[in-house]
N, C-alpha and C positions, 0 to 999 in steps of 0.2 A: 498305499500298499505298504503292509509291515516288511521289514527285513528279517529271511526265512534263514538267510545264511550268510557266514561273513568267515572267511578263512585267507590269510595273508595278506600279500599289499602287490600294487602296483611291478613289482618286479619277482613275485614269488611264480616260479617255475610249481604248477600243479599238475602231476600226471594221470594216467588214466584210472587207473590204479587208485590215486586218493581222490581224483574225482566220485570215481561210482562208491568209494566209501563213504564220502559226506552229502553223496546226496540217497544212499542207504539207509543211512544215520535220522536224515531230516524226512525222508519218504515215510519207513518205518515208524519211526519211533515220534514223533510229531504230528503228523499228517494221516496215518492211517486208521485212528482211532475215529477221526472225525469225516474222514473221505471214504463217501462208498464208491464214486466214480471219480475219476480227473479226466479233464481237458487237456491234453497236448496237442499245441499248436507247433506244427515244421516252421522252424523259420524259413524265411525267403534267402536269396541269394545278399541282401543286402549286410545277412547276418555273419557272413561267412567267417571274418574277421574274430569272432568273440566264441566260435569254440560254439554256438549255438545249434546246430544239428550233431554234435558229438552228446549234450550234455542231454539232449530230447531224446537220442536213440539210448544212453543209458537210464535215465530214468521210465522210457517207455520197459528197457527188458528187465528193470529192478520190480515195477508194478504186476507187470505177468507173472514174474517169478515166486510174489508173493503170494498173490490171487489162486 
């Protein structure tokens, strides 16, 4: 699997704010030329830790918003 995205390191503080902008940025402008459907998968409870049902529910309202 390619890497879609890569912004700061191990100890960069990224809020929600420049979350839904960069994955705006990569949804948009990347990804939506080529996707007439996406796949989002809820992560499980195991994911809790990584911020992974935050970054699902904004990418699911950035793809609605689009459509």
């Amino acid at each position: 699997m390619a890497m879609c995205l890569a912004y700061g390191n191990q100890n960069t503080v990224i809020t929600t704010e420049k979350k839904r902008e960069l994955l705006h940025d990569l949804l948009l402008d990347q990804l939506s030329e080529t996707a007439g459907k996406i796949l989002v998968v809820p992560p499980d409870i195991t994911r809790l830790p990584s911020n992974a049902g935050e970054l699902t529910k904004i990418l699911y309202q950035i793809w609605l918003e689009a459509k």
